[in-house]
C-alpha positions in Angstrom: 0.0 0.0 0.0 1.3 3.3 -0.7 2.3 5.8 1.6 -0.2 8.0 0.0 -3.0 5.8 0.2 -3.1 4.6 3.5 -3.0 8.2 4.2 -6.1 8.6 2.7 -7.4 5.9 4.3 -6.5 7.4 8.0 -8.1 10.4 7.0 -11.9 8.6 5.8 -11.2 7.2 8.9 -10.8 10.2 10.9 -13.8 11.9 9.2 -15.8 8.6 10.1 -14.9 9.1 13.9 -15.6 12.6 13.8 -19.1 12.2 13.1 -20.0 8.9 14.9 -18.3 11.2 18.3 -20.6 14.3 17.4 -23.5 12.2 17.2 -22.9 10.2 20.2 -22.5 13.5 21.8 -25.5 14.8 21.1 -27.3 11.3 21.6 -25.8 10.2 24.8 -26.1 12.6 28.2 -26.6 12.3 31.8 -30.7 12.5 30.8 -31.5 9.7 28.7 -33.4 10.4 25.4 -34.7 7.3 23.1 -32.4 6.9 19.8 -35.4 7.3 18.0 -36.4 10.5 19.7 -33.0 11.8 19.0 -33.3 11.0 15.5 -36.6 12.9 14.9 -35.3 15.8 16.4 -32.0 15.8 14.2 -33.6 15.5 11.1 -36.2 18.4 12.0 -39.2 16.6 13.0 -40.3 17.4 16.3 -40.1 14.8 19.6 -43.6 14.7 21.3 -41.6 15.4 24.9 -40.5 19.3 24.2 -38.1 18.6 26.7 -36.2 16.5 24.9 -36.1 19.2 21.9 -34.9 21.7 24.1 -31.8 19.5 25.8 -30.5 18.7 21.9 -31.4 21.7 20.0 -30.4 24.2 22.9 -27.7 22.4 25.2 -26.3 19.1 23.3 -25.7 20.6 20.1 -23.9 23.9 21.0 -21.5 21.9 23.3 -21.0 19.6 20.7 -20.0 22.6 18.3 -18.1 23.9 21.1 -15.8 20.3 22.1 -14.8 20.8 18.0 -13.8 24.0 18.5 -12.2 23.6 21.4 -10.3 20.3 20.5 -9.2 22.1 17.3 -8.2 25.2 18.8 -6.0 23.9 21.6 -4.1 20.9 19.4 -3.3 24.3 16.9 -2.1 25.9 19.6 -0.2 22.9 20.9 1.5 22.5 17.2 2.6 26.2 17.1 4.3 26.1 20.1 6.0 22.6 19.7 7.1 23.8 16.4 8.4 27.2 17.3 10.1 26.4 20.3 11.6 22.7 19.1 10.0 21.4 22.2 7.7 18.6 22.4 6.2 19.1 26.0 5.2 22.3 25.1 1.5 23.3 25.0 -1.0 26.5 26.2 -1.5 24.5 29.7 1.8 23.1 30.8 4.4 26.1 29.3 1.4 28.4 31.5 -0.3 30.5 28.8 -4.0 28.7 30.1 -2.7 29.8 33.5 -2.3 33.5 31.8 -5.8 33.0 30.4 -7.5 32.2 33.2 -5.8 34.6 35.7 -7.2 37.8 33.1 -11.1 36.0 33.7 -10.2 35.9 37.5 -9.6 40.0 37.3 -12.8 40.1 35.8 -15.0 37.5 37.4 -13.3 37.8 41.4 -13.4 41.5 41.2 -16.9 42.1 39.5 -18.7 44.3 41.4 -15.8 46.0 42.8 -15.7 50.0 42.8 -13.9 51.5 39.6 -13.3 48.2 38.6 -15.1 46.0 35.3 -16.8 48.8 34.1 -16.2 47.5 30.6 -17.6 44.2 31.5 -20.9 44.6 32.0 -23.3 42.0 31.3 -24.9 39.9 28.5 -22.7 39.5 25.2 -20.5 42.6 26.3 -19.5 40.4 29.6 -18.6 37.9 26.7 -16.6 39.8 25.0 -14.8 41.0 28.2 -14.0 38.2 29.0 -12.5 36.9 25.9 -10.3 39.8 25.9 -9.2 39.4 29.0 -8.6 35.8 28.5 -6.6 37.0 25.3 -4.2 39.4 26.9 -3.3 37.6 29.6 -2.4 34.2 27.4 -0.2 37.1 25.4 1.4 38.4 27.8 2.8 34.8 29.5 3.3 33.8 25.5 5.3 36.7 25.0 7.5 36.0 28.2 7.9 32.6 27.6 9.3 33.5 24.5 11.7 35.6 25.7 12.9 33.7 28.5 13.2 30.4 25.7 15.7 32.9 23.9 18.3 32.9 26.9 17.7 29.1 27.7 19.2 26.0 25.5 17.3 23.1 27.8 13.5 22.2 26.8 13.3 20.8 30.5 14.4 24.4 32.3 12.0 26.0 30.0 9.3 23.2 31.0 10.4 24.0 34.3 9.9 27.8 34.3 6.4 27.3 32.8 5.2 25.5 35.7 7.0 27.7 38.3 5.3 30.8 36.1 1.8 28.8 36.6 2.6 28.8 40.3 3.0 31.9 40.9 0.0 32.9 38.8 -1.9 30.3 41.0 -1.2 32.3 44.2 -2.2 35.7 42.7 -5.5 33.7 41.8 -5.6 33.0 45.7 -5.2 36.4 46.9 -8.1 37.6 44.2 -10.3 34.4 45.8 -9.9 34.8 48.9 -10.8 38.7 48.8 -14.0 37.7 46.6 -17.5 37.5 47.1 -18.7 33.9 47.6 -21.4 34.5 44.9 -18.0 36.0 42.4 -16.2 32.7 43.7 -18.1 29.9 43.3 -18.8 31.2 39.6 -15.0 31.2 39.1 -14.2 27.8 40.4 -17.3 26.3 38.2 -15.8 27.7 35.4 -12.4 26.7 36.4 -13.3 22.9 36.1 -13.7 23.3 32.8 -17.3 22.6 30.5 -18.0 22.5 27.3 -21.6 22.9 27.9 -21.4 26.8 29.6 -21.8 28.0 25.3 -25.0 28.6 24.0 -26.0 29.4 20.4 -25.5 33.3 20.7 -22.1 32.9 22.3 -21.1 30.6 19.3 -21.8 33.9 17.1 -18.5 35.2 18.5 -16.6 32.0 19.3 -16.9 30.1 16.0 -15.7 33.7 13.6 -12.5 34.1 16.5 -11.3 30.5 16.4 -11.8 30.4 12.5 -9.7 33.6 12.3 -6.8 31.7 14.7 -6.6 29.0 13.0 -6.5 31.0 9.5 -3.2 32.6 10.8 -2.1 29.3 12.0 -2.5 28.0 8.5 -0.9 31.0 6.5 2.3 30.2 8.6 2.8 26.4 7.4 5.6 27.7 5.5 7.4 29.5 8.0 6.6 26.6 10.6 8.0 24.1 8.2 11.5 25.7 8.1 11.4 26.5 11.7 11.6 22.7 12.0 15.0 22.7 10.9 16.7 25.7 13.0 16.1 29.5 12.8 19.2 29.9 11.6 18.1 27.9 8.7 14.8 29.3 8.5 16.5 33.1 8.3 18.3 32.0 5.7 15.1 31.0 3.7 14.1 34.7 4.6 11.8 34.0 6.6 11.6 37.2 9.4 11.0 35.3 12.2 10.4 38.3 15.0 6.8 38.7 12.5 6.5 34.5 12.9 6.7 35.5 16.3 4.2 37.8 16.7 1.9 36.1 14.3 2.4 32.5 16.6 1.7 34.9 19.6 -1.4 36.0 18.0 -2.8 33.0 16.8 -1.8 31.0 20.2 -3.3 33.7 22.5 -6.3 33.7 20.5 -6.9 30.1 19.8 -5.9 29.1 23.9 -7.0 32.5 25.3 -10.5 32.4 23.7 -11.4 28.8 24.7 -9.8 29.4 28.2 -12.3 32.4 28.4 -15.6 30.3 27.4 -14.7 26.9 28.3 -12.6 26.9 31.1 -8.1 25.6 31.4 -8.9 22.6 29.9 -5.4 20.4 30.0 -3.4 18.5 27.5 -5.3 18.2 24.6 -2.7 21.0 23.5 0.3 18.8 24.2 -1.3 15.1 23.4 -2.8 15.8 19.7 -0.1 17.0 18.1 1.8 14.0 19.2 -0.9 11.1 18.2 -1.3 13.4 14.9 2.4 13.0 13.9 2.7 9.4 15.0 -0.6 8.4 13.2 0.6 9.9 10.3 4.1 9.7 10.0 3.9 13.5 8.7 5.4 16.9 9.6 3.9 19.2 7.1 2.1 21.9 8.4 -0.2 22.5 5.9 -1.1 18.9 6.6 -0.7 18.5 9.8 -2.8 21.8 10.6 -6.0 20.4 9.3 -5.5 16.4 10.9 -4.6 17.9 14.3 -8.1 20.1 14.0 -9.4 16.9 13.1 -7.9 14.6 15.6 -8.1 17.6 18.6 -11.8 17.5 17.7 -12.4 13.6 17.6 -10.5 13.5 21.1 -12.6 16.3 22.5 -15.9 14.9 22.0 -14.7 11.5 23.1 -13.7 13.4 26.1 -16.7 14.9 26.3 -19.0 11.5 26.1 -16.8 10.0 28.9 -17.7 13.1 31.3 -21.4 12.0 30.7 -21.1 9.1 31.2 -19.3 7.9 34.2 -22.1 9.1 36.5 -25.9 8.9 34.7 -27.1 11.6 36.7 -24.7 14.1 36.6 -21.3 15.5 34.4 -18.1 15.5 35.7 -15.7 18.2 34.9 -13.7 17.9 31.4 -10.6 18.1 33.1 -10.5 15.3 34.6 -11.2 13.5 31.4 -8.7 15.1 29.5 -6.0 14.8 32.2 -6.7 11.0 32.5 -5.9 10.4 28.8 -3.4 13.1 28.1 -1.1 12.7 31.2 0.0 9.4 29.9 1.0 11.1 26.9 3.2 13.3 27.9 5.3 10.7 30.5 5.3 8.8 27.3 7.1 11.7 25.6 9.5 12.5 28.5 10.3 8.2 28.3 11.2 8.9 24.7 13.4 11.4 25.0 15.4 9.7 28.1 15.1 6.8 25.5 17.2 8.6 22.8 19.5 11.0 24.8 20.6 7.5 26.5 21.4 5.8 22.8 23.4 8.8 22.2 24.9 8.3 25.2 26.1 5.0 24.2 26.9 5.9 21.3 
């Protein structure tokens, strides 16, 4: 079989998975609807229990929408930074920049209310908004220093290092704003902090699906650049490729992509740093104008699986999407740190 066709056939595959998960997302939930029932609603007739109508139409299917985004966004995310900074345990969660996302929502949501304070933020789709901004700037801003401090470091495991340190200390600022909160300002937070697809409704997918598309545009447009990155800056200079715009561009796209999903969907960890990995690994390909779209793909697939297991584990209620997503994407990552011990050792030897 050629390499070119079994590629093909990974990528019906893929597109096969994709929609068995979304409708098995939709289908399955903590409140048990009939196959059937299900059915009529999807194709437009109407279930004689308006309930049901209104946990599909109005709950099942914008989370749904939103674990695709979500899935796709992060593993782009994931795959710029892996690519820019020749390190494979980087990602939005573990390098910090979620931890930067969702310490900008704590200075909105733990001090609403406060005197001079949110004044922007007010309520409805403008709160929305807010929000996202906030989540924005503040997965810049640790983007931007991490990127500066990866320029005066040689070791991916010192830069791993100072992400995590970073997320500490944006942990205990998080503390100081919680504990000065109002309970009401405080349990909102630490809902949201758990992480849930399901907080996004139809008229907050109006401003989430036109940002991520726009992220992952610019994530596209710089398959190029990426692709040379992949063999040294120097190289990639020599190309012409100007990388302090890569640089910007990458910050951009990666405090869009993480910041934006932080903001409406809570940290949620390791999808970033797992997909890019399974991805390459599945398909035996380092392209980014490939790899872009099969990590979207993939990210999506592993998002809604995610998202299934959540419902499922308890029949009455969710559980949050971290847990999930750290269950299957912390074995990942020890599997990438065992790799690399694996071939600094042969060198070693060698």
């Amino acid at each position: 079989m050629s390499i070119l066709k079994r590629k093909k056939i990974i990528a019906a595959f893929l597109f096969l998975l994709l929609g068995l998960s979304f409708f098995f997302d939709i289908v399955l939930g903590s409140v048990r609807i009939p196959l059937s029932e299900a059915l009529n609603i999807l194709t437009g007739s109407s279930s004689g229990n308006s309930v049901w109508n209104t946990i599909i139409i109005e709950f099942r299917i914008p989370k749904a929408i939103t674990a695709i985004l979500a899935g796709s966004a992060l593993s782009v995310s994931g795959l710029l930074m892996q690519t820019f900074f020749r390190n494979p345990l980087a990602d939005p969660f573990v390098l910090g920049i979620s931890s930067g996302a969702s310490f900008g929502v704590a200075l909105v949501v733990l001090t609403a209310g406060s005197i001079g304070i949110n004044l922007f933020f007010l309520s409805g789709l403008l709160n929305k908004i807010g929000i996202t901004i906030a989540a924005g700037i503040g997965a810049a801003v640790i983007l931007l220093l991490i990127t500066f401090v990866s320029k005066k470091v040689s070791s991916n495991i010192t830069l791993l290092i100072f992400g995590l340190m970073l997320g500490y200390i944006i942990g205990a600022l998080e503390s100081i704003l919680k504990y000065f909160s109002s309970p009401e300002n405080l349990q909102g937070y630490v809902i949201w902090g758990m992480g849930n697809f399901g907080n996004v409704i139809w008229n907050d997918l109006f401003l989430l699906i036109p940002i991520i598309l726009t992220g992952l545009i610019i994530a596209f447009i710089l398959s190029k650049p990426l692709n040379l990155l992949l063999l040294g800056e120097n190289y990639a200079i020599s190309m012409g490729v100007n990388i302090k715009a890569i640089r910007l561009l990458i910050v951009i796209a990666v405090g869009i992509l993480g910041g934006v999903i932080t903001a409406f969907c809570g940290p949620i960890a390791f999808i970033g740093i797992a997909v890019p990995h399974i991805t390459r690994k599945t398909l035996g390909e380092f392209d980014h104008k490939i790899l872009i779209p099969a990590v979207c793909l993939v990210g999506s697939i592993l998002a809604l699986f995610c998202d299934i297991i959540s419902q499922l584990i308890w029949h009455e209620q969710t559980i949050p999407i971290n847990v999930v997503t750290s269950l299957v994407g912390a074995p990942v990552v020890i599997w990438i740190i065992i790799q690399q011990r694996k071939v600094k050792h042969s060198f070693a030897m060698e």
